[in-house]
MARTOR-167685 format. One line per field, with one value per residue (C-alpha): chain; x, y, z. Coordinates in steps of 0.05 Angstrom, whole numbers, plus 5000, padded with zeros to 4 digits. Each point is the difference from the previous one (the first is absolute). Example, Ala and Ser with C-alpha at 12.3 -4.5 7.8 and 13.67 -1.06 7.14 Angstrom:
<atoms>
mol	[A / A]
c1	[5246 / 5027]
c2	[4910 / 5069]
c3	[5156 / 4987]
</atoms>
This chain:
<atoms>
mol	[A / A / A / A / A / A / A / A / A / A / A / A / A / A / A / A / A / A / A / A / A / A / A / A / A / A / A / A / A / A / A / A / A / A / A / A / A / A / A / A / A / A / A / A / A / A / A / A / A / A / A / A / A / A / A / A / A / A / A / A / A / A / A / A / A / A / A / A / A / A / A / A / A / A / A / A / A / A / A / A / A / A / A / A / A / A / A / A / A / A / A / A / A / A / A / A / A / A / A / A / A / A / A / A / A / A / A / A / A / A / A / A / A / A / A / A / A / A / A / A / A / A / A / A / A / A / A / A / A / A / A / A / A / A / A / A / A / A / A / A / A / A / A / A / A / A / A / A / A / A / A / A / A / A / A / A / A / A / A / A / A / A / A / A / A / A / A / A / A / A / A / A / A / A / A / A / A / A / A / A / A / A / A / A / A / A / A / A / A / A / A / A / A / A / A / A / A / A / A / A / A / A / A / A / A / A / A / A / A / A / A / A / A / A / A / A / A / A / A / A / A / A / A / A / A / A / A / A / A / A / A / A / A / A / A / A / A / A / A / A / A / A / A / A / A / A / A / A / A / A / A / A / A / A / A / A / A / A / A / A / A / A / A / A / A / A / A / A / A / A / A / A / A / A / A / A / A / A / A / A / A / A / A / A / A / A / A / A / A / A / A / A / A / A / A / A / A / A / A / A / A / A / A / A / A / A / A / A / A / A / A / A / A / A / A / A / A / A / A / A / A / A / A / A / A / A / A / A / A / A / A / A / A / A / A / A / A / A / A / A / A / A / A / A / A / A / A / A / A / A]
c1	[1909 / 4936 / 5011 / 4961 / 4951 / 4974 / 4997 / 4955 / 4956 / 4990 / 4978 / 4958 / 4965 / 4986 / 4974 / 4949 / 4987 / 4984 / 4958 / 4961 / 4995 / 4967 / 4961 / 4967 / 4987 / 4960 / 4958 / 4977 / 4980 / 4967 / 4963 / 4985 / 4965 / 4961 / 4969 / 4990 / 4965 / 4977 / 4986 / 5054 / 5000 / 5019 / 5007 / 5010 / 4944 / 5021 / 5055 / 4969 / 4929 / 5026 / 5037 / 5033 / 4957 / 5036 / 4936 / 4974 / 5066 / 4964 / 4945 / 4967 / 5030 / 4956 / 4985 / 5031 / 4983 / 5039 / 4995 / 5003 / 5032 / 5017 / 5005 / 4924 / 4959 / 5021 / 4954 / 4992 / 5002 / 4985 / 5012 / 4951 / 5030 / 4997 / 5048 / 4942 / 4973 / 4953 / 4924 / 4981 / 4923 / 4953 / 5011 / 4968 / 4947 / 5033 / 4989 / 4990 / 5011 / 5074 / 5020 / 5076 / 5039 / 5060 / 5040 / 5065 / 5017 / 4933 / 4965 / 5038 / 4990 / 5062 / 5001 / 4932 / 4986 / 4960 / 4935 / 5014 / 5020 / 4937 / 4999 / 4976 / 4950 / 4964 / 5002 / 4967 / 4952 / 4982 / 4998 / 5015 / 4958 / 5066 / 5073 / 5044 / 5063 / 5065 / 5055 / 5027 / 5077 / 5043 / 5045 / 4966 / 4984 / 4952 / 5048 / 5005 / 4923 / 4989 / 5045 / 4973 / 4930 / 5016 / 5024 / 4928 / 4959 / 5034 / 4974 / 4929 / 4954 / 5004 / 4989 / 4928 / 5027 / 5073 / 5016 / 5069 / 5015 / 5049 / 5050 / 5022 / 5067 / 4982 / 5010 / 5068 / 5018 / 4975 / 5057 / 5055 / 5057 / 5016 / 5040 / 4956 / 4934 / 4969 / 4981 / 4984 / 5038 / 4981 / 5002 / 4983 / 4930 / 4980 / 5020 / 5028 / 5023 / 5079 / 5039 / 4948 / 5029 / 5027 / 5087 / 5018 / 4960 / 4952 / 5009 / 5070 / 4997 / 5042 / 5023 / 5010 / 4931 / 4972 / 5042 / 4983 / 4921 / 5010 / 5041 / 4979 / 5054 / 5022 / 4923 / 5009 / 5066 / 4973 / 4935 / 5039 / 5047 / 4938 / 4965 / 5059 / 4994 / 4933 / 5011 / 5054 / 4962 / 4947 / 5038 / 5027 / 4955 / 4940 / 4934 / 5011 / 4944 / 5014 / 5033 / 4951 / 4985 / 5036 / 4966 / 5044 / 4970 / 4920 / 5010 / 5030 / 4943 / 4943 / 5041 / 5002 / 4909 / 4994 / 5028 / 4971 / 4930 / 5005 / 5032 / 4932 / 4945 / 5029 / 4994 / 4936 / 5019 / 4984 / 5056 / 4990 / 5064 / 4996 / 5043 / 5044 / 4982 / 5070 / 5007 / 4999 / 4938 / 4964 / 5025 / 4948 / 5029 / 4998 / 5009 / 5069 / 5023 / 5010 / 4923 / 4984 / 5044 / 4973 / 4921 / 5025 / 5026 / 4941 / 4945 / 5046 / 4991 / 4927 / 5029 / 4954 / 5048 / 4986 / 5033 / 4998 / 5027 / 4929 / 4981 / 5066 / 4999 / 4928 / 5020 / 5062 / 4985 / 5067 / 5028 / 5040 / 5049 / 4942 / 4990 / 5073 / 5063 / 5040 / 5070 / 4971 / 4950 / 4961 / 4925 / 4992 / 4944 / 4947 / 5028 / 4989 / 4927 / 4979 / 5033 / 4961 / 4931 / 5017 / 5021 / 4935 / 4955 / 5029 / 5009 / 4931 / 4964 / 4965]
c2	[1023 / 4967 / 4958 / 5016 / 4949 / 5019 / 5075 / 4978 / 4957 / 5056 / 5047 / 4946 / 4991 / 5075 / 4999 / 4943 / 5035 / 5059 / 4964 / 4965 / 5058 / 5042 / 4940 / 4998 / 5060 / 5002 / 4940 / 5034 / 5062 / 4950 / 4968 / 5064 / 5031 / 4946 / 5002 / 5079 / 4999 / 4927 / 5042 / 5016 / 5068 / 5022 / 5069 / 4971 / 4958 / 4976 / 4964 / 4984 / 4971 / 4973 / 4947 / 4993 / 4983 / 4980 / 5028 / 5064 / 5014 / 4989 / 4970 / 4999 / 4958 / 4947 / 5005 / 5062 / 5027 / 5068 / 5078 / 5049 / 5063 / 5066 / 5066 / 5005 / 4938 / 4934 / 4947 / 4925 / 4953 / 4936 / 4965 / 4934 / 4936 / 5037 / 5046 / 5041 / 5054 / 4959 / 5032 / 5014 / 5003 / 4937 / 4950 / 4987 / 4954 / 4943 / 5014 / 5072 / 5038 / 5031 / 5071 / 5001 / 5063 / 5014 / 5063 / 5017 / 5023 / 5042 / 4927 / 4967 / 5045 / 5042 / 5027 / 4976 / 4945 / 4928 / 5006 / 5075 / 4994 / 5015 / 4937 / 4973 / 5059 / 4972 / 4935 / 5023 / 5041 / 4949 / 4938 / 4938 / 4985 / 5033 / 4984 / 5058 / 4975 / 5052 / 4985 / 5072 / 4990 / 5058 / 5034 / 4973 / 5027 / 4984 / 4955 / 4964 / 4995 / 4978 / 4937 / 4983 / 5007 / 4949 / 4952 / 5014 / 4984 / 4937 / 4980 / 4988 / 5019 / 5055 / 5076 / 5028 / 5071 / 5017 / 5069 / 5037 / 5056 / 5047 / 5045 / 5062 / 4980 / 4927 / 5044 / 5005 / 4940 / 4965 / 5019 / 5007 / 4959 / 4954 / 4938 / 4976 / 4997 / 5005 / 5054 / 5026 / 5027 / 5019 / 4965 / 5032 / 5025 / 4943 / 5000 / 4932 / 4971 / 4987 / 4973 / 4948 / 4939 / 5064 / 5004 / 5026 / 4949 / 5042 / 5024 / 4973 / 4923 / 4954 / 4985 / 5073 / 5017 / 4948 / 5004 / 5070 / 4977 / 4968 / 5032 / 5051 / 5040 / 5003 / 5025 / 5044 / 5032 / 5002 / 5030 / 5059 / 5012 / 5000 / 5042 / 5050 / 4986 / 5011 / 5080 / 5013 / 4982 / 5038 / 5062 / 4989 / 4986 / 5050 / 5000 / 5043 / 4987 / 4937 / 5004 / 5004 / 4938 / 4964 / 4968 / 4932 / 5004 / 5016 / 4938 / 4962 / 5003 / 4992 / 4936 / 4970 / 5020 / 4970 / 4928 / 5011 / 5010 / 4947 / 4949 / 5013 / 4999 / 4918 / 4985 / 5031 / 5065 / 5060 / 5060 / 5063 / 5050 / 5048 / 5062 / 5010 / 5066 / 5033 / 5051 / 5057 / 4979 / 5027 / 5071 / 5042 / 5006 / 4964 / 4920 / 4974 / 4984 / 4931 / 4995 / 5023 / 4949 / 4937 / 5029 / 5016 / 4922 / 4970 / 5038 / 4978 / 4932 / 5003 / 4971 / 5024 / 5061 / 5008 / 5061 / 5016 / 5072 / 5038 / 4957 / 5008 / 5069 / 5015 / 4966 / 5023 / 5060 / 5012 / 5017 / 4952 / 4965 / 4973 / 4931 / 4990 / 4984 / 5060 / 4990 / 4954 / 5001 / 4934 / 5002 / 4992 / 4967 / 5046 / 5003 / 4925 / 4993 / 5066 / 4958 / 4939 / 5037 / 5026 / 4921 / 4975 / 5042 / 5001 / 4926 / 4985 / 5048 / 4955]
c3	[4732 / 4973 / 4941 / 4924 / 5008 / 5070 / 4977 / 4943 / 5044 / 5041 / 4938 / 4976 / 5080 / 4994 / 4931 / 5022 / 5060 / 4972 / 4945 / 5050 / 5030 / 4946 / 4974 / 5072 / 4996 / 4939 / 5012 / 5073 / 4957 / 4954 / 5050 / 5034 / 4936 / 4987 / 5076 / 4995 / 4924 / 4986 / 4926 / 4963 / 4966 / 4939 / 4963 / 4928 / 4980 / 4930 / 5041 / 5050 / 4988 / 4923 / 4973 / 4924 / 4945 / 4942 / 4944 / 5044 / 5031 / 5081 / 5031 / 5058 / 5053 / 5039 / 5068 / 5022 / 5054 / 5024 / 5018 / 4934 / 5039 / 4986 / 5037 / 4989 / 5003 / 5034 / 4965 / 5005 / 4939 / 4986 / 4925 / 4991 / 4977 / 4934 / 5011 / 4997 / 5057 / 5047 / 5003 / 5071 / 4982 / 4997 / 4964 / 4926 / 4990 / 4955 / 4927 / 5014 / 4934 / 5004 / 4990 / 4991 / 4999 / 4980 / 5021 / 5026 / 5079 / 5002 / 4988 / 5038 / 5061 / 5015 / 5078 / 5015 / 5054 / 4985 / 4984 / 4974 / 4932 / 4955 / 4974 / 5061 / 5021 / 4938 / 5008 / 5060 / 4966 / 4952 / 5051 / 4990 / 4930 / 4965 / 5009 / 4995 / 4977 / 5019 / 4956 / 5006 / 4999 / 5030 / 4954 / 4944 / 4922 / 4957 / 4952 / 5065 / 5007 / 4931 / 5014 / 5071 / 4968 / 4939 / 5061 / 5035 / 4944 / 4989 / 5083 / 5023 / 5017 / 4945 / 5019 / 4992 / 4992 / 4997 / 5024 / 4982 / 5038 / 4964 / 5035 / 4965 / 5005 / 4969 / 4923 / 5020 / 5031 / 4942 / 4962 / 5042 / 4987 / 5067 / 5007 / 5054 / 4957 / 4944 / 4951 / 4935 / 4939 / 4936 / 4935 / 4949 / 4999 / 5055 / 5082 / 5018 / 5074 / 5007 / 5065 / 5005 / 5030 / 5041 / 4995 / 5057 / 5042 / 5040 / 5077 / 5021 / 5030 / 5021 / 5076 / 5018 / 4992 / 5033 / 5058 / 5003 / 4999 / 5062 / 5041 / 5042 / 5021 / 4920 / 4979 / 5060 / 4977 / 4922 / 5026 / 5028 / 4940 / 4952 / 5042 / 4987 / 4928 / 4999 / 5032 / 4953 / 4938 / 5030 / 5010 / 4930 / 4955 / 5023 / 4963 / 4937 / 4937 / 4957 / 4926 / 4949 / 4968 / 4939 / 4951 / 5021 / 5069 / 4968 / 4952 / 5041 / 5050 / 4940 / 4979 / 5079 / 5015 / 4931 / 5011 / 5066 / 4969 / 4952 / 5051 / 5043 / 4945 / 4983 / 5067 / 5019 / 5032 / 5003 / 5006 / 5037 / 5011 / 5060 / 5004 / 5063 / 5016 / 5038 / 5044 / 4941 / 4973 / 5068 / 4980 / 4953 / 4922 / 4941 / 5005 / 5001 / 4930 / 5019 / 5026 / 4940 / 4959 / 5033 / 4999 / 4921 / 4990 / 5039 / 4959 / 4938 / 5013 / 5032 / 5071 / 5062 / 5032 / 5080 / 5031 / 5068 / 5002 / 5001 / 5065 / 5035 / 4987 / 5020 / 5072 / 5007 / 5049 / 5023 / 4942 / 4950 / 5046 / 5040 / 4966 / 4988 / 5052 / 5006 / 4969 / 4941 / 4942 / 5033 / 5030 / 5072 / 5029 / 4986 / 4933 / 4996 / 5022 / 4949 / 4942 / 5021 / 5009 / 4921 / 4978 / 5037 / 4971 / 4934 / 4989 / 5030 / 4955 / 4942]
</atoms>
């Protein structure tokens, strides 16, 4: 009859084993991923190619460089040292005048390789006497751009022209109430920015995320389950019309291109929005009421408005869904290089 304490060395020889075992195991799949895809890939971007930001809610993180993948596009993308996504075209001549935009996942070039978002099709266009300046942060609102902007203008070499570009959605987003960044509420007869330092930190951080940065079987195993997500949501949320506008989401919008347009003139700048123009505006009918809002608010406040939908939908011969991915409202490729033929000639006119 064995005695109690060689009965527990035995369960505690098997535990080890088996936890050498499985730890073995793991760091041969480990190693094995990162010889098959020397890229990691991702299917949640915010996550992925961000980091916390304790005034915006995220930033950009520096140096990235990973795969953006869905079930439709596979792309490559590389942040700067920034934090910001790096230009594939030539390089600027040094004190080039700067054109900085400022948008949301259209800007900064959702499900389009290197050198495709439009940003850099004009800064190939333009050459290397202007520096385009992406600062197009994914997920992104316009409260959100307001505050990266005031950090901009603070930095040389100041912008030349700074160019917003204004997502339909951004009227809502402005508003919404989120612990992870900031946004408006009302008070009174005035719109004023709350959750700025942001409470609820931002993205998650800590040592579980940035384990999960590194690893590649962990990216591997979250890149499947958000890929899941991703077709759920899909299949859930559909693409029915968006709620008519409140007057909390129209003021609150005024309030943000305001400070942005006063922010620019003392520095030297001039402000230009641009519409996103979304996969409904290519169908014939009456502009979108929130098309109509933001042309409204820019002719208000005499801002230069630059809409893209009238090109995109005079070379869109395929119908609608030709200059955007199929299961999401973003521009593909060609949707890119039509917006950047529209920003090129419209910011080069005199």
């Amino acid at each position: 009859m064995s005695s109690p304490t060689r009965t527990r060395g035995n369960v505690l020889a098997r535990i080890a084993l088996i936890t050498f075992t499985v730890v073995a195991c793991l760091l041969v799949m480990e190693l094995a991923l990162r010889v098959v895809s020397p890229l990691q890939r991702f299917a949640n971007p915010l996550h992925a190619f961000h980091d916390p930001d304790p005034d915006v809610g995220w930033r950009g993180r520096p140096g990235v460089h990973a795969r953006f993948a869905t079930a439709e596009f596979d792309c490559e993308v590389r942040h700067d040292a920034r934090g910001l996504r790096a230009h594939e075209s030539p390089v600027p001549h040094d004190g080039a005048p700067v054109w900085l935009f400022l948008g949301d996942s259209f800007t900064w070039g959702w499900g389009v390789d290197q050198g495709e978002p439009f940003t850099d099709l004009l800064q190939a266009s333009v050459g290397p006497s202007i520096q385009v300046e992406n600062r197009g942060l994914s997920g992104s609102g316009t409260v959100q751009q307001m505050l990266i902007l005031r950090k901009r203008l603070a930095q040389e070499p100041k912008p030349e022209k700074v160019i917003v570009v204004f997502c339909p959605n951004d009227f809502s987003d402005c508003v919404e109430p989120r612990t992870d960044r900031p946004f408006m509420v009302r008070d009174g007869d005035r719109m004023v920015v709350t959750n700025c330092p942001v409470e609820g930190g931002g993205l998650q951080s800590g040592i579980g995320r940035a384990i999960s940065s590194q690893s590649r079987l962990i990216s591997t195993i979250r890149f499947a389950v958000n890929r899941i997500k991703s077709r759920v949501r899909q299949d859930r949320d559909g693409s029915g019309p968006s709620p008519s506008l409140t007057s909390d989401e129209i003021d609150s919008a005024r309030e943000c291109l305001s400070q942005m347009l006063a922010a620019c003139k003392a520095s030297g700048a001039a402000l230009t929005v641009m519409y996103t123009s979304m996969r409904g505006d290519m169908l014939p009918g009456p502009d979108s009421e929130r098309r109509v809002a933001l042309r409204t608010l820019c002719n208000e406040l005499a801002i230069p408005f630059v809409d893209p939908t009238d090109a995109m939908r005079a070379q869109s011969d395929t119908g609608p869904d030709a200059l955007f991915f199929a299961q999401d409202n973003h521009w593909n490729p060609d949707g890119h290089r039509i917006v950047a033929e529209v920003i090129a000639q419209s910011l080069s006119a005199p």
